[in-house]
Structures are given as C-alpha cells and as structure tokens.
TORBATOR-743054 format. One record per residue: residue number from 0; residue in one letter; y, z, x of N, C-alpha, C in turn. Coordinates in Angstrom, 2 decimals, decimal comma, padded with zeros to 5 digits. Layout:
// TORBATOR-743054
+-----+-----+---------+---------+---------+---------+---------+---------+---------+---------+---------+
!   n ! res !    n_c2 !    n_c3 !    n_c1 !   ca_c2 !   ca_c3 !   ca_c1 !    c_c2 !    c_c3 !    c_c1 !
+-----+-----+---------+---------+---------+---------+---------+---------+---------+---------+---------+
! NUM !   A !       Y !       Z !       X !       Y !       Z !       X !       Y !       Z !       X !
...
+-----+-----+---------+---------+---------+---------+---------+---------+---------+---------+---------+
END
This chain:
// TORBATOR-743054
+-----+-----+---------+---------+---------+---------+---------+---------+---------+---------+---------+
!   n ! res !    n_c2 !    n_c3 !    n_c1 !   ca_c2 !   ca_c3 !   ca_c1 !    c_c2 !    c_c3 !    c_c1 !
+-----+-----+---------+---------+---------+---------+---------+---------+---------+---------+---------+
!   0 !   X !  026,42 !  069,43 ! -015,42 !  027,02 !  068,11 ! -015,48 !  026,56 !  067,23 ! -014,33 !
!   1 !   X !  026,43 !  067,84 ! -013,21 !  026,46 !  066,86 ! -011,81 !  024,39 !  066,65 ! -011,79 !
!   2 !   X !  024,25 !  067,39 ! -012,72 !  022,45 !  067,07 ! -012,66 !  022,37 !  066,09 ! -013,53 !
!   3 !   X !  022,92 !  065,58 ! -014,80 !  023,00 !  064,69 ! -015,36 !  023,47 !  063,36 ! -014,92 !
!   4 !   X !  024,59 !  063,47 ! -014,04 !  025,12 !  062,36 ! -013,57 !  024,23 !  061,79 ! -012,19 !
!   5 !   X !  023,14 !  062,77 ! -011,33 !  022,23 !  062,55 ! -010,52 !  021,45 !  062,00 ! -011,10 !
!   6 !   X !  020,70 !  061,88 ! -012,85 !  020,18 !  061,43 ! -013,12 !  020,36 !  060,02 ! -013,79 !
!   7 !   X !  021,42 !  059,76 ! -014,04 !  022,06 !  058,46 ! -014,26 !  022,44 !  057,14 ! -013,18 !
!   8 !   X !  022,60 !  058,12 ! -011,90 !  022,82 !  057,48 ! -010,62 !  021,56 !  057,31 ! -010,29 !
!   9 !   X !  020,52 !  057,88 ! -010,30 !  018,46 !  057,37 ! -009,95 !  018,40 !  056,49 ! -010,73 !
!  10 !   X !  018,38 !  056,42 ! -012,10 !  018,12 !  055,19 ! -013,11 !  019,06 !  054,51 ! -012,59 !
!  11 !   X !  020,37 !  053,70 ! -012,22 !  020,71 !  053,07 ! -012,20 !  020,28 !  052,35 ! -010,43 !
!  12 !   X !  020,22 !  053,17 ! -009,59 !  019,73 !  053,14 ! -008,09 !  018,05 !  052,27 ! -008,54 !
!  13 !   X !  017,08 !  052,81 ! -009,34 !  016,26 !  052,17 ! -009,90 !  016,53 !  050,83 ! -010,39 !
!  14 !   X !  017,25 !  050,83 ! -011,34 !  016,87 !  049,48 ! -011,79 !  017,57 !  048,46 ! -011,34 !
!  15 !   X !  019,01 !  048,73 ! -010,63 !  019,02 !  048,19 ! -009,71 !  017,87 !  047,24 ! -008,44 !
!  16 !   X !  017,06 !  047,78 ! -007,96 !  015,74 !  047,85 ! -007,32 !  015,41 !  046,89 ! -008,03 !
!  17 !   X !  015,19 !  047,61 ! -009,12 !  013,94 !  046,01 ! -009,68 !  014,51 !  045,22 ! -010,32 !
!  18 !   X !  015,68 !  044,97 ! -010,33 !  016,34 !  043,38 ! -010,87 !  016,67 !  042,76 ! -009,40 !
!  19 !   X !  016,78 !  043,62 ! -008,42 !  016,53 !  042,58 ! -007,38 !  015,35 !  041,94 ! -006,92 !
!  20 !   X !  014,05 !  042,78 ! -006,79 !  012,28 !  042,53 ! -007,00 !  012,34 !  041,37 ! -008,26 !
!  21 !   X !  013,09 !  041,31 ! -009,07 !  012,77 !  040,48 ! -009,88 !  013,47 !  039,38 ! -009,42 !
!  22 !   X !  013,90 !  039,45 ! -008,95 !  014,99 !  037,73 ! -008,58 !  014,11 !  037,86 ! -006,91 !
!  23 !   X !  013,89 !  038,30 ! -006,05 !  013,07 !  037,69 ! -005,16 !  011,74 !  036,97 ! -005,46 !
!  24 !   X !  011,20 !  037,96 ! -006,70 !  009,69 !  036,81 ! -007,36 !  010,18 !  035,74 ! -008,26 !
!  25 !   X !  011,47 !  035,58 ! -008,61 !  011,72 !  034,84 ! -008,73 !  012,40 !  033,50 ! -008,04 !
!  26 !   X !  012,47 !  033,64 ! -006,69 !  012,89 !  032,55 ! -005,72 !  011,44 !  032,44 ! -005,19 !
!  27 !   X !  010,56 !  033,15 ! -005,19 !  009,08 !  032,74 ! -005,05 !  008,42 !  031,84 ! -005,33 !
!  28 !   X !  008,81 !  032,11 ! -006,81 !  007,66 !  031,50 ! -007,81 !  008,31 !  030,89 ! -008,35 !
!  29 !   X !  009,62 !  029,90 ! -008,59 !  010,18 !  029,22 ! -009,47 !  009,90 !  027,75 ! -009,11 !
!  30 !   X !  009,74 !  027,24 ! -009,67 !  009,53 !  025,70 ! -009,18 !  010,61 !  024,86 ! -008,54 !
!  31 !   X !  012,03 !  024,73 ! -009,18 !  012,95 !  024,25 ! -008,49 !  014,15 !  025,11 ! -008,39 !
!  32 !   X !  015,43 !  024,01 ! -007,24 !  016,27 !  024,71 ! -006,73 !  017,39 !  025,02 ! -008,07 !
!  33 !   X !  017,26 !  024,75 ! -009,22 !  017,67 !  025,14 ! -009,95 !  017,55 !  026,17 ! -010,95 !
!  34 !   X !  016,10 !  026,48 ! -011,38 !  015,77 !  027,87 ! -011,69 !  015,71 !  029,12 ! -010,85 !
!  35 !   X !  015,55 !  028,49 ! -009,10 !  015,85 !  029,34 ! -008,40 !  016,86 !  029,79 ! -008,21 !
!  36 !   X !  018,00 !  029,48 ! -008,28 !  019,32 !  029,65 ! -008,04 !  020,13 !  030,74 ! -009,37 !
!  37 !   X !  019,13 !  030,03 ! -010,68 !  019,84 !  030,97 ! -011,47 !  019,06 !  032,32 ! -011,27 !
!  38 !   X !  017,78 !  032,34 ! -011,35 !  017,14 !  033,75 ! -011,30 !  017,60 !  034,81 ! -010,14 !
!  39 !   X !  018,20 !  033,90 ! -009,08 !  018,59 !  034,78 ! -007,77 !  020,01 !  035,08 ! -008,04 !
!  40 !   X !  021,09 !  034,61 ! -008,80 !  022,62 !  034,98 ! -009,74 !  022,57 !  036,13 ! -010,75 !
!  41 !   X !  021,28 !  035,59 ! -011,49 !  021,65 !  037,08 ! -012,56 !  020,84 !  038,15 ! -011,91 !
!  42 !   X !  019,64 !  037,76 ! -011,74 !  019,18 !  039,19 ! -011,14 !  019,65 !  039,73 ! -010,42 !
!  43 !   X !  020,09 !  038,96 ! -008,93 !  020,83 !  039,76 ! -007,69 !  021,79 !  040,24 ! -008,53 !
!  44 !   X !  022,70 !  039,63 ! -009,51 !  024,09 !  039,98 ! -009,65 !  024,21 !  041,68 ! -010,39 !
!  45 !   X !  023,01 !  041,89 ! -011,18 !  022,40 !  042,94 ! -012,12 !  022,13 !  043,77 ! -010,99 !
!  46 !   X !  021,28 !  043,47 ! -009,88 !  020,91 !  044,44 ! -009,01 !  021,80 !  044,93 ! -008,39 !
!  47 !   X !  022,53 !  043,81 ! -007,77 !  024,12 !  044,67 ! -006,85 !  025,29 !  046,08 ! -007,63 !
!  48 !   X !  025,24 !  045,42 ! -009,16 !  025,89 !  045,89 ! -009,93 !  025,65 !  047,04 ! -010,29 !
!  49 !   X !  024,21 !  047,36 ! -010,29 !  023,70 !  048,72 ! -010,86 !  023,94 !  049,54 ! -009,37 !
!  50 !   X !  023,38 !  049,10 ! -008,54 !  023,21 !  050,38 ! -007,21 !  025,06 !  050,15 ! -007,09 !
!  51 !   X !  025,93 !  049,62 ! -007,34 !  027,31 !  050,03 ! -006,83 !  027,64 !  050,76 ! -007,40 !
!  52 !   X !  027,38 !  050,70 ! -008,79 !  027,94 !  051,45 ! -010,20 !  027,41 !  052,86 ! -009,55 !
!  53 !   X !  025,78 !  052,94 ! -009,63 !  025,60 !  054,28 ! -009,10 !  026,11 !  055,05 ! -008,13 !
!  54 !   X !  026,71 !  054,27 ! -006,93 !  027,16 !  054,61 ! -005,81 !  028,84 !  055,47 ! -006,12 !
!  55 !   X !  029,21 !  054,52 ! -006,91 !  030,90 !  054,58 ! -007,37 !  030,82 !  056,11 ! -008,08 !
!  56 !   X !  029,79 !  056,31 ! -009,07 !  029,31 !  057,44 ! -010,20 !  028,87 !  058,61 ! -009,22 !
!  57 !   X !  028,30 !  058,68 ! -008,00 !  027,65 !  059,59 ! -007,14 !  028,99 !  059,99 ! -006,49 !
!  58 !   X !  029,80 !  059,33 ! -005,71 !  030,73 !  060,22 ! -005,05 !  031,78 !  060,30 ! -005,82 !
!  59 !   X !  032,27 !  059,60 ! -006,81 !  033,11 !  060,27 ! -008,21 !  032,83 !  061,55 ! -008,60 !
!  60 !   X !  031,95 !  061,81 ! -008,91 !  031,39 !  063,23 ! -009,47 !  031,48 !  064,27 ! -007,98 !
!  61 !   X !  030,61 !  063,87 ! -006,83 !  030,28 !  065,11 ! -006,11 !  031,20 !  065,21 ! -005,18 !
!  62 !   X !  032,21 !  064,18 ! -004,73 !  033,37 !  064,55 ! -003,65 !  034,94 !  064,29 ! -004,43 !
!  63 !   X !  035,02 !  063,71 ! -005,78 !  035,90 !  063,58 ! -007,07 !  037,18 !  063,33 ! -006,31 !
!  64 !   X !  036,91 !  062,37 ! -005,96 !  037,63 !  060,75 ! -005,08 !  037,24 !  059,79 ! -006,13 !
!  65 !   X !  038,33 !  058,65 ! -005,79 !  037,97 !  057,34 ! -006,80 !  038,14 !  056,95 ! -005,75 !
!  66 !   X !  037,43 !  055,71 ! -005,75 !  037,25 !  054,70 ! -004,47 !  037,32 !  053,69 ! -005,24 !
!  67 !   X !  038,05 !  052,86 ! -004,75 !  039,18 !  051,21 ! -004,93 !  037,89 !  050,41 ! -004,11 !
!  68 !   X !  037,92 !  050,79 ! -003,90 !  036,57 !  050,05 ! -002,52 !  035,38 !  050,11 ! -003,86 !
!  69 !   X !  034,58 !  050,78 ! -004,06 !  033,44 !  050,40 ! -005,36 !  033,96 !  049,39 ! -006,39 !
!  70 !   X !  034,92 !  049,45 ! -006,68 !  035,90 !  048,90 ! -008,12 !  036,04 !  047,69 ! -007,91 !
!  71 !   X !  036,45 !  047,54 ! -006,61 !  036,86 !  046,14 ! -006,12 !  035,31 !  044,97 ! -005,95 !
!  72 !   X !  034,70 !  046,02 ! -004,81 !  032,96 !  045,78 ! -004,86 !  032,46 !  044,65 ! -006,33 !
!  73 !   X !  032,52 !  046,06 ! -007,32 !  031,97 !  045,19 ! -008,42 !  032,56 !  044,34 ! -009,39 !
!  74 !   X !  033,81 !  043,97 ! -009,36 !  034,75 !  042,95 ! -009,92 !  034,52 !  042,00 ! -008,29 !
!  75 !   X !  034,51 !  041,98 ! -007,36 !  034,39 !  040,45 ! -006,52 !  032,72 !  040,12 ! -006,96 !
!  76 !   X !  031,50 !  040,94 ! -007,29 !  030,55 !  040,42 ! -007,09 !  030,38 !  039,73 ! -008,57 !
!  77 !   X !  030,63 !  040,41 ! -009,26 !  031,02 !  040,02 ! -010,94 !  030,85 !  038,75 ! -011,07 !
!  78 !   X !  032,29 !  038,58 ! -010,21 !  033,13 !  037,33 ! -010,49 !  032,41 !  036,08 ! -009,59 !
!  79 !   X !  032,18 !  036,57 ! -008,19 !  032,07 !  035,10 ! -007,51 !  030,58 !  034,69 ! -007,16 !
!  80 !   X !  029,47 !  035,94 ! -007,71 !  028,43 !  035,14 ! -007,53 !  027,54 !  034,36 ! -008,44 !
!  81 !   X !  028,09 !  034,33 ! -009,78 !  028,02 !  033,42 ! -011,02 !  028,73 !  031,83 ! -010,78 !
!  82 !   X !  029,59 !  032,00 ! -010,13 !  030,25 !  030,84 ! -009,65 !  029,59 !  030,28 ! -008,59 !
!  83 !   X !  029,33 !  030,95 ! -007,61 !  028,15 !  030,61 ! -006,26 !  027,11 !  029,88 ! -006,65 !
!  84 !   X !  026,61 !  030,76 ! -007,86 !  024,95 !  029,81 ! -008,37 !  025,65 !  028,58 ! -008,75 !
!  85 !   X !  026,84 !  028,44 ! -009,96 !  026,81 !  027,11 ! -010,67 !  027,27 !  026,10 ! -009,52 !
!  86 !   X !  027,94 !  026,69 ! -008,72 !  028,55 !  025,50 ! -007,60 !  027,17 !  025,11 ! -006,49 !
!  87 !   X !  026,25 !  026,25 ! -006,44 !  025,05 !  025,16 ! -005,43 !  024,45 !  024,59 ! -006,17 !
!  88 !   X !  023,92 !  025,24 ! -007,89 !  023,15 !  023,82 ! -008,24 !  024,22 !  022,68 ! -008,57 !
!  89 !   X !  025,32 !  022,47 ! -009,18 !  026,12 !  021,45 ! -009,29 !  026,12 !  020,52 ! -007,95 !
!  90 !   X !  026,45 !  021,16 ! -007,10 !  026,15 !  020,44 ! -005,76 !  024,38 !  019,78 ! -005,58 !
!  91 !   X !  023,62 !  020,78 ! -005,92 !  022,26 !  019,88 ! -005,56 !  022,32 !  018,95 ! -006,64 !
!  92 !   X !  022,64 !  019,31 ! -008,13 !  022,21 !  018,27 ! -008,55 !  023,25 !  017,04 ! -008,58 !
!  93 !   X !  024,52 !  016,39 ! -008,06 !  025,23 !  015,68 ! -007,55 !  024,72 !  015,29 ! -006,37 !
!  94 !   X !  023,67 !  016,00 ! -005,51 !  023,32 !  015,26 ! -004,42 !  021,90 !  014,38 ! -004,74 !
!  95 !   X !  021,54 !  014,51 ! -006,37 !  020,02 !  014,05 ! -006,36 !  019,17 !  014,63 ! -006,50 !
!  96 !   X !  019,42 !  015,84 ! -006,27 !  017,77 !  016,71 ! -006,19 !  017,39 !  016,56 ! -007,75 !
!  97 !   X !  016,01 !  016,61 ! -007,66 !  015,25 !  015,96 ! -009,21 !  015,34 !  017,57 ! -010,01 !
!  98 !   X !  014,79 !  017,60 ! -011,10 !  014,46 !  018,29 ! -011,46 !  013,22 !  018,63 ! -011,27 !
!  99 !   X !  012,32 !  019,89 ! -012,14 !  011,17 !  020,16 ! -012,11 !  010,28 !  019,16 ! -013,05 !
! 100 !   X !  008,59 !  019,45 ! -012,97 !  008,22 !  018,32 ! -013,87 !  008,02 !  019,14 ! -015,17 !
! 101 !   X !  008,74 !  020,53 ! -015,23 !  008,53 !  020,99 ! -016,77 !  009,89 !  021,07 ! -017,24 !
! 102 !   X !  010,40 !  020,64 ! -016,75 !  012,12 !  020,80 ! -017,31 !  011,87 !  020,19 ! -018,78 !
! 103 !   X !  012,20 !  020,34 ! -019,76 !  012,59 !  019,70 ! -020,91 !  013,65 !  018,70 ! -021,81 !
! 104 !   X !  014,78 !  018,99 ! -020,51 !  016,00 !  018,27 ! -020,81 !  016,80 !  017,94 ! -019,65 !
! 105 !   X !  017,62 !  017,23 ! -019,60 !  018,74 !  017,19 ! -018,44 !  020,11 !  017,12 ! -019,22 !
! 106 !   X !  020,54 !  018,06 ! -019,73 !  021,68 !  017,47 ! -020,70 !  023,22 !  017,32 ! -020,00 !
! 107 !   X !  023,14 !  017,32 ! -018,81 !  024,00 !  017,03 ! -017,77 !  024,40 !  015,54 ! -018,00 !
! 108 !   X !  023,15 !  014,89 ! -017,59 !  023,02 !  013,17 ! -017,63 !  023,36 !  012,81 ! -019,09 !
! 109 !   X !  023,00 !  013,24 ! -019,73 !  023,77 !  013,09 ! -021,58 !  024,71 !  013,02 ! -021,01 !
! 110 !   X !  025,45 !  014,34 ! -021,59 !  026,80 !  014,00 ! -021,63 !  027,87 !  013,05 ! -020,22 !
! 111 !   X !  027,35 !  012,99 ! -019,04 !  027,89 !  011,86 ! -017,75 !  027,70 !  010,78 ! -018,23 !
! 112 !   X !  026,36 !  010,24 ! -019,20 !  026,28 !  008,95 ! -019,55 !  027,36 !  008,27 ! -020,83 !
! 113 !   X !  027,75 !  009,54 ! -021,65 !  028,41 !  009,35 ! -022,88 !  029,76 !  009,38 ! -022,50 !
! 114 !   X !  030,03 !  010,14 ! -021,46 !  031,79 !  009,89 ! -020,85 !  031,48 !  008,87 ! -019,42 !
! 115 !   X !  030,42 !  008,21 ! -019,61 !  030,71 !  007,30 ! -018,66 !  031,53 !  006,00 ! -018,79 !
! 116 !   X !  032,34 !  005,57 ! -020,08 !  033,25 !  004,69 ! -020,18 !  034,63 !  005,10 ! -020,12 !
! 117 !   X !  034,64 !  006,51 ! -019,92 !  036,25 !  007,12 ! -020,08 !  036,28 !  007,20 ! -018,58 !
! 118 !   X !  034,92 !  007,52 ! -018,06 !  035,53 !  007,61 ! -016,41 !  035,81 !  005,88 ! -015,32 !
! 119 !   X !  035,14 !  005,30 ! -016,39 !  035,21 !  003,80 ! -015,60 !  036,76 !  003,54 ! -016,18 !
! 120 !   X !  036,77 !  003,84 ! -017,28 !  038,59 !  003,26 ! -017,32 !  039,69 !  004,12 ! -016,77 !
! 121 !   X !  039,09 !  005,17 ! -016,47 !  040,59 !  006,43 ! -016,09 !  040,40 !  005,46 ! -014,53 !
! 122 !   X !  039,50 !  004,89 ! -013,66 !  039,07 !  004,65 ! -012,57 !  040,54 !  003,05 ! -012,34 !
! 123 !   X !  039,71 !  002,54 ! -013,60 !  040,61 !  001,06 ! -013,64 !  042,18 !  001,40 ! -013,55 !
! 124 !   X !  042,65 !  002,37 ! -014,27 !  043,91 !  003,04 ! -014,72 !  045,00 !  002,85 ! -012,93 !
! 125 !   X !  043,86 !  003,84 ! -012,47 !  044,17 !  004,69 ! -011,14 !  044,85 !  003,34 ! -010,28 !
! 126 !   X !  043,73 !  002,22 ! -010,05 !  043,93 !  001,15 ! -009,14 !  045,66 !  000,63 ! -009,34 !
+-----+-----+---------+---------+---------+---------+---------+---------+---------+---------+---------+
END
C-alpha cells in the first residue's frame, strides 16, 4: 500500500513541478500584465496544490497523523489566489494599463459602456 501511495505522492510532487515551470514561462513569454497574471494563478495555483496534496498524502500514510495544517494550506491557496489574480488585473486595468496588440476583445469596456447610464444616474441619485 505505502509503495503505491509513494508513487502517487512522485506524480503529484512532479506535476506539481511543471505547472509551476509552466506559469514561470509563462510570466516570461506572455505579452501583457494580464495574461501574465492569469497564467501565474492557475498554474502556480495547480502547482502549489499538487506538491501540498502530495505532502498531506506522504505523512498521512507513513506517520498516520492528519494534519489541519495541509487542509488548511490547500483551502487558503484554493481560495485566495484566484482572487489575487482577478483583483491585480482589475486594478491594472482600472489604472489604464492597455491591453496587448493581439487581444481580440475587451468585453470589460462593453459592458462599463452599456451600464454607463445607470451609473451616471445612481451618481445624480446620490447628490
């Protein structure tokens, strides 16, 4: 049993590894701070997730302790670094930063331009 679960903890210690290699060539090579940001969320988030999981699965099995500490680990990273990415690009792109010149859409500016008469009157409302 514990040779099986060594081998589930390498594959996951692995690919872990390379979903993080993949989100560093991807803050490399991405053109803007917005594809960068997502490729460095899911990948990091995939990479953290796998080597904890393995970590949590390795001393579960060989010292057969549960640790609150792994559990917790991967429900905070879960949760707040999906939110991390959308809140820095929301922030860059509220501060201006352009897009790339292959972007295809901005559908942000859509829909801000189409509720841009509900926000000028909720504005008038307020005064």
């Amino acid at each position: 049993m514990t040779e099986i679960v060594d081998w589930i903890v390498a594959l996951l210690a692995l690919f872990g590894a390379a979903f993080s290699i993949i989100s560093a060539v991807g803050l490399l090579r991405l053109p803007d701070i917005f594809t960068r940001s997502h490729a460095a969320t899911k990948a990091a988030t995939l990479g953290v997730l796998c080597v904890v999981l393995g970590a949590f699965l390795f001393f579960m099995v060989h010292t057969q302790t549960f640790s609150l500490r792994f559990v917790l680990t991967l429900v905070f990273v879960f949760v707040t670094a999906p939110v991390g990415g959308h809140l820095i690009a929301r922030a860059a792109y509220n501060a201006g930063v352009p897009l790339a010149e292959g972007s295809s859409q901005d559908a942000l500016s859509r829909s801000r331009e189409e509720n841009r008469h509900y926000n000028e009157e909720k504005n008038d409302n307020d005064q």
